[in-house]
SELOMAR-240232 format. One record per residue: residue in three letters; x negated, z, y negated of N, C-alpha, C in turn. Coordinates in pm, whole numbers, plus 50000, padded with zeros to 5 digits. Example, Ala and Ser with C-alpha at 12.3 -4.5 7.8 and 13.67 -1.06 7.14 Angstrom:
BEGIN
ALA486815078050569487705078050450486805078050330/SER487155070850225486335071450106487105078749997/
//
This chain:
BEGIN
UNK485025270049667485025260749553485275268549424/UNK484595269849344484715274349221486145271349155/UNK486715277149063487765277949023488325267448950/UNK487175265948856487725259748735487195239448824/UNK486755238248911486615227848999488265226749016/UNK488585240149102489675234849196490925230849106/UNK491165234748949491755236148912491525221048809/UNK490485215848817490625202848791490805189548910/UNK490545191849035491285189549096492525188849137/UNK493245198849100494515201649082495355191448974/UNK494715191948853495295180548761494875167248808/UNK493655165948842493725151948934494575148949019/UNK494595148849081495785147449174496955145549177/UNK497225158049069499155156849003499295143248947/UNK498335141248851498065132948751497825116748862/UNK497395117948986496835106549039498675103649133/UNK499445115149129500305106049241501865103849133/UNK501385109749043502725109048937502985091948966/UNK504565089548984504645076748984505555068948906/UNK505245060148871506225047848781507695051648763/UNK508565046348670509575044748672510195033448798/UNK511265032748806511705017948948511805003948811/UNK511555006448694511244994548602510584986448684/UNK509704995348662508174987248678508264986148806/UNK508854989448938508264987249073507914974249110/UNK506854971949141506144956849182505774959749304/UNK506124952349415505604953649538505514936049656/UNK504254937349722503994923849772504454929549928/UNK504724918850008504774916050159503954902650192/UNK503584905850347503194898350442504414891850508/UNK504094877350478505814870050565505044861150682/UNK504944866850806504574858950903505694862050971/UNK505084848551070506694840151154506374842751271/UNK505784849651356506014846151515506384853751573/UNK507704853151581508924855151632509904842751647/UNK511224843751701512224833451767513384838951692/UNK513314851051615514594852151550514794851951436/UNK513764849551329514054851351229514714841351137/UNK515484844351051516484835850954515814821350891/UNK515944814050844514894806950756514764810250632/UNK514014801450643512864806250488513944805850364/UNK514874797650397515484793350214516724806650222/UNK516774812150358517724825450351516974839250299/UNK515394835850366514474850350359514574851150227/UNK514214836150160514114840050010514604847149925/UNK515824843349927517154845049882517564857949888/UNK517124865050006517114878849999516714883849955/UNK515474884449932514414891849874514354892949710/UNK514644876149652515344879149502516374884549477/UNK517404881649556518914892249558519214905349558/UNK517954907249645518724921449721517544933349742/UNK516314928049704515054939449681514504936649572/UNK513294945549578512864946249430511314942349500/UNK510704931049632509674927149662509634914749558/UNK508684913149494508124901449369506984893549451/UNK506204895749520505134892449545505304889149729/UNK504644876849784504934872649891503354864149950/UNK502984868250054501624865750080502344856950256/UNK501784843850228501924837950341500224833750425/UNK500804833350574499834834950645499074815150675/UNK499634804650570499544795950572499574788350505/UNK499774777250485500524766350351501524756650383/UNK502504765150470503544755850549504544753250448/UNK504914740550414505634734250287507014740650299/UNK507504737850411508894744650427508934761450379/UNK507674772550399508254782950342507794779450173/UNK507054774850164506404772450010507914766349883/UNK508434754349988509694753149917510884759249917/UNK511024770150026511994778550012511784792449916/UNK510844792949808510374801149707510604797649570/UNK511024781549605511384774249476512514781049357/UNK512044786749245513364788149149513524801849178/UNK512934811749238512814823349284512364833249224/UNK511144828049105509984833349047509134843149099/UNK509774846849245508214855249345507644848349298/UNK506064858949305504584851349328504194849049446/UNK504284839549499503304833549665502014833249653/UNK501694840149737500024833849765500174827849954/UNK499384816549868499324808650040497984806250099/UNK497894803150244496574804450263495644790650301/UNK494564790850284493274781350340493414783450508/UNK493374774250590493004777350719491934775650768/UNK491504788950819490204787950801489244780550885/UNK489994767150971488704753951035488824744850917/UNK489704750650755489474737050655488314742050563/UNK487694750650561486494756250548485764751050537/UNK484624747150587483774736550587483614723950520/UNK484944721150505484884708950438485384712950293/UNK486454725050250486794726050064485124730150039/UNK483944733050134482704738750077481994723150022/UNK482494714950084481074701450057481294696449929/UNK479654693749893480024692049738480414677349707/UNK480134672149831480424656149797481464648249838/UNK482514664249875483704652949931485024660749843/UNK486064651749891487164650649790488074662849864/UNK487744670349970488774680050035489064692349935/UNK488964694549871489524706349799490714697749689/UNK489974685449625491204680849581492404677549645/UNK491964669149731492714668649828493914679649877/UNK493064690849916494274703349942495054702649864/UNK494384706949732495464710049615496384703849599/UNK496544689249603497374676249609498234679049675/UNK497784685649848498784686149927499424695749935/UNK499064705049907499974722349933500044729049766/UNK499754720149654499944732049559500784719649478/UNK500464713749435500534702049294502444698649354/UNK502714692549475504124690749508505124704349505/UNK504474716749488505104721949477505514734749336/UNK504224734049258504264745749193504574737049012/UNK505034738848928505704752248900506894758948948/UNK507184751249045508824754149045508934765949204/UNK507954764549242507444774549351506114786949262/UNK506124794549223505464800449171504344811349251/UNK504034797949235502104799249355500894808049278/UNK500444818249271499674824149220498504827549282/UNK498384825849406497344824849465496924817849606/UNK495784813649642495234810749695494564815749799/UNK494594822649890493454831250001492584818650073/UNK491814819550083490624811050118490134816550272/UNK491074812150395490614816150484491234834150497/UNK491464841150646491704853450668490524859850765/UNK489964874050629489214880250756487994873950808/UNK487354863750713486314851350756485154864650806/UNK484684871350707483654879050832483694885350960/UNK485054891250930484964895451085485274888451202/UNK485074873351183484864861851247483394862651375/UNK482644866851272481234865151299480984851651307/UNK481374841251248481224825451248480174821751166/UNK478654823351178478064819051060478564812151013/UNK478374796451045479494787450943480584790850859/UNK481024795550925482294799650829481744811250719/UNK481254819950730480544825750662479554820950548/UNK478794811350602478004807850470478494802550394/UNK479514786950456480364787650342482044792050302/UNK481894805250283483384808550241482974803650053/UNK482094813649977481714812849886482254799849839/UNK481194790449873481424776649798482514773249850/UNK482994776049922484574768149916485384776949831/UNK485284786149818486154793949696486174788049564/UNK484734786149551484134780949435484814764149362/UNK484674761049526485394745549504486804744849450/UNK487214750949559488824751949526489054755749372/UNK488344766449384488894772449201488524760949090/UNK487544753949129487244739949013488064734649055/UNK488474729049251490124720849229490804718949141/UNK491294732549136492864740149112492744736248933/UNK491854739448857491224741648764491314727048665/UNK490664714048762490864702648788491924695748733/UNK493134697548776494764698048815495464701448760/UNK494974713548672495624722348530495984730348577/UNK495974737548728497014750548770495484761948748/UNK495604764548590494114774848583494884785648621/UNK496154786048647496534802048698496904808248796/UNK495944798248858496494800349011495614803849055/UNK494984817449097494184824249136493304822449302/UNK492024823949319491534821049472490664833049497/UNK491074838749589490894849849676490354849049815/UNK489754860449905489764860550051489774877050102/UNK490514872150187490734892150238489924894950363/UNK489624907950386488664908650392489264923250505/UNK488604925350639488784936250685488154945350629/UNK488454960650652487184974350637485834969450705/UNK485974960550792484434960150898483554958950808/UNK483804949950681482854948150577481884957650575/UNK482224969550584481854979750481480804987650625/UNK479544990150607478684998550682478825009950712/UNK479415015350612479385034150600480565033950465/UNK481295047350506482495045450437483635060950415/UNK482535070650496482625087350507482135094950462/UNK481795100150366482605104150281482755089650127/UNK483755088650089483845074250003483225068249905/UNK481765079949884481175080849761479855072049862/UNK479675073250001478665063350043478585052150099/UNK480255046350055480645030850043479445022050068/UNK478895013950160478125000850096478814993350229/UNK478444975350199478244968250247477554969550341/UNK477894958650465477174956350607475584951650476/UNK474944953350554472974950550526472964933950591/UNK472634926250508472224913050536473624909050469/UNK474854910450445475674904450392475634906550230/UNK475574920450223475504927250091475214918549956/UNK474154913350042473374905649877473374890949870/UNK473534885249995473814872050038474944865850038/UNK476094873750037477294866450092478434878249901/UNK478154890249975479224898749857478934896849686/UNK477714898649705477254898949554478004885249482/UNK477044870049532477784857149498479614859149458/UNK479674864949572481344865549598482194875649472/UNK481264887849470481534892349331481674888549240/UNK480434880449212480314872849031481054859249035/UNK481924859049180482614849249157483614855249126/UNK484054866449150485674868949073485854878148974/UNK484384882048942484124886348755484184873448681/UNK483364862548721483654853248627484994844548620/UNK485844847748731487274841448693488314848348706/UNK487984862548675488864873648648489944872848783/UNK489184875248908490764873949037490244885249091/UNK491124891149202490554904349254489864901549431/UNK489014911849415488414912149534489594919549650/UNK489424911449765490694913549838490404922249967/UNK491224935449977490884940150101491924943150158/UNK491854948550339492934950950404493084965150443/UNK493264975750398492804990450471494324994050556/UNK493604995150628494645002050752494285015950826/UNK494635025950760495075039150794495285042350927/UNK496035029850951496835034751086495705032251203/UNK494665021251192493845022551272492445028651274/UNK492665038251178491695046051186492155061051184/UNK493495064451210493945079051223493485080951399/UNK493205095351366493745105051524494585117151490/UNK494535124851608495795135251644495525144851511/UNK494455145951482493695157551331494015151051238/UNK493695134151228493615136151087495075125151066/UNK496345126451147497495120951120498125121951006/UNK498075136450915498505137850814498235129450721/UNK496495132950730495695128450610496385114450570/UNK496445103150726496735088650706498185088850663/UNK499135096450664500515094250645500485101250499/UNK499965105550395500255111250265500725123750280/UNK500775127950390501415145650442500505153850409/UNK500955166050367500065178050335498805178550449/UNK497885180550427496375181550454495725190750388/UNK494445197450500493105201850414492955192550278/UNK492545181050320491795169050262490675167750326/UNK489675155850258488545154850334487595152550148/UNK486415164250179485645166050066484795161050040/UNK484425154249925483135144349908481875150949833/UNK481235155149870480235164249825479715156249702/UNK479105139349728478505138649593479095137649488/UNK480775139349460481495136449359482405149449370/UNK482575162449447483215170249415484645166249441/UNK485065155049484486325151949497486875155149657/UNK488375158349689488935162749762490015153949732/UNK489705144249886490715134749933491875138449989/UNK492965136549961493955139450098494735128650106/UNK494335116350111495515107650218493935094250217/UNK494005090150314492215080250382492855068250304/UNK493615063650262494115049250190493365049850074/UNK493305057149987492845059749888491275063049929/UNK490925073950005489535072150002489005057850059/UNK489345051850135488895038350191489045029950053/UNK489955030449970489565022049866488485025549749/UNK488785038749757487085045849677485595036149772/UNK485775042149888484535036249975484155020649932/UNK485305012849905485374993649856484634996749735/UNK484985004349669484465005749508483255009849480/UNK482965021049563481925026049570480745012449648/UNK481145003049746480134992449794480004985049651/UNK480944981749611481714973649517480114973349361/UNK480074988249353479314996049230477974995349265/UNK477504997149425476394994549430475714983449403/UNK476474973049408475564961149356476184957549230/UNK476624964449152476604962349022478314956848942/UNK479124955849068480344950049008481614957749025/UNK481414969848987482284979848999483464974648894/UNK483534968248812484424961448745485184955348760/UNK485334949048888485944935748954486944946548994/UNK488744939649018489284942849039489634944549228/UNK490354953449235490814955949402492174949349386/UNK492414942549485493584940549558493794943749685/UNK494574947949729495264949149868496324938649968/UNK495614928450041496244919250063496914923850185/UNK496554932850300497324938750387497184956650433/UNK498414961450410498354975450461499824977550511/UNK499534989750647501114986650640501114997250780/UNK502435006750869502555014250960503595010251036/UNK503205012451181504385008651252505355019251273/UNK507065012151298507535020351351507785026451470/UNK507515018751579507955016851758506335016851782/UNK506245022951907504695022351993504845025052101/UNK503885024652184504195023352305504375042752376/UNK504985047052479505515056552491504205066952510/UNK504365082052421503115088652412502595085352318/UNK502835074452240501745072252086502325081251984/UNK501385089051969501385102951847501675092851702/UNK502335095451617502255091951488502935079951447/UNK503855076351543504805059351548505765062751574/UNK506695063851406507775062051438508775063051322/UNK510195057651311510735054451220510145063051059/UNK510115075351082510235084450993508745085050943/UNK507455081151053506135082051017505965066450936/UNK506505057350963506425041350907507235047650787/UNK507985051850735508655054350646507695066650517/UNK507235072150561506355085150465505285074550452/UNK504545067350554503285055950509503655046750379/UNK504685040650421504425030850336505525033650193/UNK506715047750205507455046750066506445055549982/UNK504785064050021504005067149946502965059349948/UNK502835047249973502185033949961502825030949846/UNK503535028449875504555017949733504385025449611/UNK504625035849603504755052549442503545050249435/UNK502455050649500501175052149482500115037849381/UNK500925025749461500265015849398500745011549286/UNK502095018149216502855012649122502925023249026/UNK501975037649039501895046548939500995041748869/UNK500275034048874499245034048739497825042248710/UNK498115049848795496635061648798496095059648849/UNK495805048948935494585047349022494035057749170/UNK492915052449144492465062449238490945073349166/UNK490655082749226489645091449185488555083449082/UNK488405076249193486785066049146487325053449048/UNK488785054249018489015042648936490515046248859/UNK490325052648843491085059548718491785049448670/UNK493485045848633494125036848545494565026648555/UNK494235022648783494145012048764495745008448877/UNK496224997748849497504992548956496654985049076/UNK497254983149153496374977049279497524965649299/UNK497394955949310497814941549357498174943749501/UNK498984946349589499514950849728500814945149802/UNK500424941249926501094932850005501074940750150/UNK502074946650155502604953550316502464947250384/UNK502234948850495502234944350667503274950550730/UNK504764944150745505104930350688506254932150693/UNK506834916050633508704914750610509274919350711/UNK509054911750839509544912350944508964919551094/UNK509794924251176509394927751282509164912651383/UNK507944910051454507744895351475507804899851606/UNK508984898251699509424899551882507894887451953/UNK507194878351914505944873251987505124878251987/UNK504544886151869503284888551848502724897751989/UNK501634894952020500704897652136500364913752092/UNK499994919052240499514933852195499984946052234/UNK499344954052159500704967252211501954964252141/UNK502664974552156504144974252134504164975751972/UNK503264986751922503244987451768503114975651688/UNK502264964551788502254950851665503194945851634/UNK504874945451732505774939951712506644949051646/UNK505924963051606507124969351496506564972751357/UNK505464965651293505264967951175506494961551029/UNK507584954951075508324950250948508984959550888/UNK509254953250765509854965150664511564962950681/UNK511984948950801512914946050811513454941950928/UNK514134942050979514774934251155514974924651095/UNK514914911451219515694896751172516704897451147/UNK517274904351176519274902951084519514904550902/UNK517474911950853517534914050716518324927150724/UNK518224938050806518184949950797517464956650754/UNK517094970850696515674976750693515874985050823/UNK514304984850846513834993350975513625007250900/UNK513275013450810513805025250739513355021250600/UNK514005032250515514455029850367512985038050315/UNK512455029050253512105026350091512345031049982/UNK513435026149960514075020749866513645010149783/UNK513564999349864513134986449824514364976349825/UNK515554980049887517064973849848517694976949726/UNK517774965349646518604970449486519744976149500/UNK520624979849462521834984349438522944981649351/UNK523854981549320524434975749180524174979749064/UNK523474990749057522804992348927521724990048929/UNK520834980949003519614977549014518654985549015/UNK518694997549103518275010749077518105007549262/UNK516755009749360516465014149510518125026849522/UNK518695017949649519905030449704518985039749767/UNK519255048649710519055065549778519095061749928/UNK519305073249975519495073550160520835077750137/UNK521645078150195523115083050197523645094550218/UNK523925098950134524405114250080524955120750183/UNK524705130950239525085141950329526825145150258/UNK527865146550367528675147750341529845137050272/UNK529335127150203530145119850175529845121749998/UNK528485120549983528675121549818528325133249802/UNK527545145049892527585156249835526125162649746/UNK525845170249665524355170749619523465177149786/UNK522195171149723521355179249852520005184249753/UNK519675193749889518535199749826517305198849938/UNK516035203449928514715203150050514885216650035/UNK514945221350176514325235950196513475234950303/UNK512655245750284511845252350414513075253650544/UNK512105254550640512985253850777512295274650798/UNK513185279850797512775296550790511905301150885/UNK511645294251008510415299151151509645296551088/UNK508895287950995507945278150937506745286450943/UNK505725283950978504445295551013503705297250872/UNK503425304050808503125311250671501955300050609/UNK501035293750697500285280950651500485270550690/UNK501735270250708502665253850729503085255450518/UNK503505267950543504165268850394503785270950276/UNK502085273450300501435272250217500795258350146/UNK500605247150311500285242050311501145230250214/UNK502565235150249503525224950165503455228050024/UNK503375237749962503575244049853502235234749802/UNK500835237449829499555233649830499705216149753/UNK500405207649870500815195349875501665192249770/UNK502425193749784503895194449676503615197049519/UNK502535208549512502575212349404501325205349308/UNK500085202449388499005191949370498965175449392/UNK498775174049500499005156549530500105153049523/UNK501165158849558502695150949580503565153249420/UNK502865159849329503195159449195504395162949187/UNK504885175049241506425184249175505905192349105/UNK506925194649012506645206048902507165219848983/UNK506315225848937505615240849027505745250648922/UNK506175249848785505905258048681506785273548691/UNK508195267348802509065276248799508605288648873/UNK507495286149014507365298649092506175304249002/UNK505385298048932504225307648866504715323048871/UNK504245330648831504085345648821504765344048668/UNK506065348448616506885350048496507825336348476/UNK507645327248589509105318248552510415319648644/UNK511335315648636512515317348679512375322848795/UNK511785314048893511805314149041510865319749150/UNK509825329049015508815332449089509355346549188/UNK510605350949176511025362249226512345354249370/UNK512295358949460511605364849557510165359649594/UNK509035367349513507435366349589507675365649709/UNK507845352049786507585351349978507175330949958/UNK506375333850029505735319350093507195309950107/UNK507985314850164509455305250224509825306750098/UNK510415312750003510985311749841510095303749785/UNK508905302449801508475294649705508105281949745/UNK507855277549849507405266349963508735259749971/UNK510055264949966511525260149929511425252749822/UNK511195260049670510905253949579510365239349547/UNK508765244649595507995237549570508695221949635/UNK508865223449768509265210849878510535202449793/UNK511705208849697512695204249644512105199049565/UNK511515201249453510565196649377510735184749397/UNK509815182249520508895172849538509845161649614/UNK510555165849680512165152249688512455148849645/UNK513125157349500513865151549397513325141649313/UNK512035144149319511335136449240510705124649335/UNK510355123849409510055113749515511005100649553/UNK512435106349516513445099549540514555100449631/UNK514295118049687515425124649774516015115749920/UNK514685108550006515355099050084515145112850193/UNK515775109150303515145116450409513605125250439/UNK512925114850444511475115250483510805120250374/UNK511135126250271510605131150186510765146750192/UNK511625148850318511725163850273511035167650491/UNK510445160850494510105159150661508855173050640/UNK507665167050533506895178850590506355183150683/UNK505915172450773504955177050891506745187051009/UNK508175183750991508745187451025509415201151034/UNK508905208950910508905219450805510295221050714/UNK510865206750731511095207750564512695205950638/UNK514115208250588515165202050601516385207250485/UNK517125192750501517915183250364519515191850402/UNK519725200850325521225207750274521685206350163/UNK523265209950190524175205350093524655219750020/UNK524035228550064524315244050016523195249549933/UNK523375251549811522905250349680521975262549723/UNK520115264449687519515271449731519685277349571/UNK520035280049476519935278849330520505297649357/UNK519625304649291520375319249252519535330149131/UNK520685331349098520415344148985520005330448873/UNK518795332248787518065327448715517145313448769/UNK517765312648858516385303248906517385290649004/UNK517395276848959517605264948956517205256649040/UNK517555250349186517115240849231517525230849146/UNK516645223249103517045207349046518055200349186/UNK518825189849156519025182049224519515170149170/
//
């Protein structure tokens, strides 16, 4: 790769994972119920305004009881269409969309602060013609409902698996399934250019990683994966899968329309032998999920932009059918524990609590683990110093720390860096299992670990 390429790549990247202040942190969840233990709704609430910094709450229904336990809360809810009422918010000659609205929005909102609408889950990968032909006009309906009623700000949406998408490797040859493309997406587009709502997708990483490309899906140092017609060099598939949406998105002309993310999300527990499940891997997924969607930089192909995002999910749900991983995707146990830290629990200074200080309060630092094989440590340095956005200025050739010249001195560096600034939890100094958290100051002569 030519130089002055790699070296704008390089500022891409820094520039793409730099993240927000915790001001601004905005973050959505998935609150489904099937499970036997979880608290009720007017407790879940209550938590979540109290005691995290989640704003945004995506329900899998329009069940009144969680809708009124949101009351006075000021989360944003989005609730859902079910999708056998389909058929009928589509007809133009009947009263069911008013109707809905009457029943699941009007008794409850302003005082429940309902902002959206999902119209049905996942309707294509149904394969239901019916349901398919008309999702559109029932979107359509509803939004004149809602519109109707005076709630113009209550937004109507539908989410949407990856299946959508035909081709999606490298992200620049994004399109639509063929026969839907122009029939079903396009309509669906200029329906949410003309009422300014976002097009809704679900990307899941986790079911499209293997044993190679585990990193890539967890935000961990990687090759990357290179896109020849744009020169760009991916390294984490969340982001290219949402290039690939954009890129379908552009081919038919509505590259403008906004992305949302109505479900993404990693488990922690799997069944025994599953590579890539587990407290510390659910934890690197989704606390560089969260930095990522709340920096502001977008992605490659969309430069500037915040993404609207809702984790999979509040809770760990003990019913759900399946392997073992379906019942450990929550960001929380029913007792309203976290299953690992975020830092999505406020604190008394309303500031995400750290992870808990080694020693009792003591400073820590990231170092290299010293066996570390010379392109483990390059590889971190690589990471750290490009995508994971630590400042690197110190090992250059003439700053403080560029002396001792060795891969481990500077791959030390670089990895502290990139904690301190990340937010110094655990899992930030993991590293593909490279990296480990001391209380013995790596700092000498002229040259400064931050901490």
């Amino acid at each position: 790769m030519p130089a002055g390429v790699g070296r704008f790549l390089f500022l891409l990247l820094t520039w793409l994972f730099r993240f927000s202040s915790v001001a601004s942190l905005s973050i959505g969840v998935n609150y489904g119920a099937n499970a036997d233990n979880l608290p009720p709704p007017a407790q879940v609430a209550a938590f979540l305004k109290q005691s995290t910094f989640i704003d945004r709450v995506k329900l899998f229904d329009a069940n009144p009881d969680m809708i009124r336990a949101f009351a006075g809360t000021g989360i944003e809810l989005m609730i859902t269409v079910a999708n056998v009422d389909i058929p009928a918010l589509a007809s133009r000659n009947s009263s069911a969309a008013s109707d809905w609205v009457a029943a699941h929005v009007a008794p409850f909102y302003p005082a429940t602060n309902i902002s959206l609408v999902a119209v049905g889950n996942e309707i294509m990968a149904t394969s239901d013609r019916n349901l398919i032909a008309r999702l559109v006009p029932a979107m359509r309906s509803l939004s004149a409902a809602l519109a109707a009623s005076g709630f113009h700000q209550i937004r109507v949406s539908t989410p949407h698996s990856l299946g959508i998408l035909s081709a999606s490797e490298p992200p620049s040859v994004g399109r639509f399934r063929r026969g839907y493309d122009r029939s079903i997406f396009a309509p669906m587009l200029d329906f949410h250019r003309r009422t300014r709502t976002p097009f809704m997708v679900n990307p899941y990483p986790y079911f499209g990683y293997t044993a190679r490309t585990l990193n890539y899906a967890l935000f961990r140092p990687n090759e990357g994966v290179f896109d020849p017609a744009t020169g760009i060099n991916y390294t984490n598939m969340f982001v290219a899968q949402l290039d690939a949406v954009h890129a379908a998105m552009q081919r038919l002309g509505y590259g403008d329309v906004e992305i949302a993310v109505g479900e993404t999300g990693w488990p922690s527990a799997g069944d025994a032998g599953q590579i890539g499940v587990s407290a510390d891997d659910a934890a690197s997924f989704n606390g560089n999920l969260i930095r990522l969607v709340n920096s502001g930089k977008g992605t490659p192909m969309m430069p500037g932009r915040r993404f609207e995002t809702y984790v999979f999910s509040l809770f760990n749900e003990n019913l759900k059918p399946g392997p073992t991983a379906e019942r450990h995707f929550g960001l929380f146990n029913a007792d309203l524990t976290p299953t690992f830290d975020v830092g999505l629990l406020r604190g008394g200074d309303q500031t995400p609590a750290p992870a808990p200080a080694l020693g009792g309060g003591a400073r820590r630092w990231c170092v290299a683990i010293a066996d570390t094989g010379e392109a483990a440590l390059q590889a971190n340095i690589d990471y750290a110093c490009g995508s994971g956005g630590a400042d690197c200025k110190a090992i250059q050739e003439g700053g403080e720390c560029f002396y001792p010249n060795t891969l481990l001195a500077h791959a030390s560096y670089s990895m502290n860096s990139y904690y301190q600034a990340a937010g110094r939890h655990d899992f930030n100094c993991d590293f593909g299992h490279t990296g480990t958290v001391t209380t013995s100051d790596p700092s000498h002569g002229s040259c400064n670990y931050p901490s």
